[in-house]
C-alpha positions in Angstrom: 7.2 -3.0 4.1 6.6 -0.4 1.3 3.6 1.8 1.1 3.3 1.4 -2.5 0.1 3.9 -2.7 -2.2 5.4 -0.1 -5.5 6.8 -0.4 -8.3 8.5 2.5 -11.9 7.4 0.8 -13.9 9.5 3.1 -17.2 8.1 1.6 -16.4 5.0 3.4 -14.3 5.7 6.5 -11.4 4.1 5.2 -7.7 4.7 4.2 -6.6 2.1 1.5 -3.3 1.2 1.4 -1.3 -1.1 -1.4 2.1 -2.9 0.2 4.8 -4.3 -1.2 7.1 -6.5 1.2 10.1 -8.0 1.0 10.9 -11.0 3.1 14.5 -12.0 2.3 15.4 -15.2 4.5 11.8 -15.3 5.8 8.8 -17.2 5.9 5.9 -15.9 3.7 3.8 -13.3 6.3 1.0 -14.7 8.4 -2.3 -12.4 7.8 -1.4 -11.4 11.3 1.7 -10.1 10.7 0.7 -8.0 7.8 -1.9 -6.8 10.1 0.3 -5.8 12.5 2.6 -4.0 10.6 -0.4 -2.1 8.5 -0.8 -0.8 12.4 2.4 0.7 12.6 2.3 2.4 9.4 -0.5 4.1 10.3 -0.2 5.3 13.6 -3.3 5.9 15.8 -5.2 2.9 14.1 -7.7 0.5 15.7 -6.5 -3.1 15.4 -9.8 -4.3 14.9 -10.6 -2.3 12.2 -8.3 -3.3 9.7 -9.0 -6.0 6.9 -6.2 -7.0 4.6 -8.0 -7.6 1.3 -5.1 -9.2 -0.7 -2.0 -10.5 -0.2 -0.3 -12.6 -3.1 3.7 -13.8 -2.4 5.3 -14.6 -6.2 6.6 -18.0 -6.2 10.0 -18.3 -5.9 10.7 -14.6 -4.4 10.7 -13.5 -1.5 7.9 -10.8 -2.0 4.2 -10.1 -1.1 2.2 -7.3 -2.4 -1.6 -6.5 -1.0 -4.2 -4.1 -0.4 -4.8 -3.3 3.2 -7.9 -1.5 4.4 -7.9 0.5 7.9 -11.5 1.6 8.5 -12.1 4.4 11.0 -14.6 2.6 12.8 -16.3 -0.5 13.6 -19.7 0.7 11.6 -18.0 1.8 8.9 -16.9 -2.0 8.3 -20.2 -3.0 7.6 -19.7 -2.2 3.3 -17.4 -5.4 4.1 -19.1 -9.1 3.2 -19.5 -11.0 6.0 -16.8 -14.0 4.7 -14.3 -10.9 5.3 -15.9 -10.6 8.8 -15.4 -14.3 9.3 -11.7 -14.5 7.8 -10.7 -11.8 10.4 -12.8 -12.5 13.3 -10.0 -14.0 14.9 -7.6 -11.4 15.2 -10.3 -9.2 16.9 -9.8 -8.5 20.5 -13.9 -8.9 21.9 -16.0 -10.7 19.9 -19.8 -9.9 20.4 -21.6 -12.0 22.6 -24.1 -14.3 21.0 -27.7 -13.7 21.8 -30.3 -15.8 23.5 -29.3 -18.5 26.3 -30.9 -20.5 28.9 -30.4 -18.9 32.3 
């Protein structure tokens, strides 16, 4: 994977990364696996705060391009709308509890 641009927007807690991959002989990457390798290129980062807002693979090549978000916390996520919170929920490690309950 390439790190075709990178950019800190400290007004939202974020660092914004466009990719460009190339998957000779591959499968087309799972969200997952872009996730995963977003973590590595940015060491130090919270799994669970990184949302992968596009990811397009050309047809008949063997390459994916995308925008990759990596939030510095979980608050800061919140500028996100909620089908984004759905889509990634999971690949989150905890999931809240739900409220209310008979006990």
């Amino acid at each position: 994977m390439d790190i075709v641009s990178r950019k800190e927007n400290k007004l939202l807690n974020r660092v914004e990364i466009n990719f460009r991959w190339q998957h000779e002989g591959q499968a087309t990457p799972s969200r997952k696996a872009v996730m995963d390798l977003v973590k590595t290129l940015e060491p130090g980062s919270n799994p669970d705060c990184i949302v992968v807002k596009e990811c397009n693979t050309r047809f008949g090549q063997p390459l994916t391009t995308g925008m990759a978000f990596i939030y510095g916390d979980v608050d800061s996520m919140s500028v996100e709308p909620e089908f984004i919170h759905k889509r990634h929920e999971q690949f989150r490690s905890a999931t809240p509890a739900k409220e209310g309950g008979d006990e």
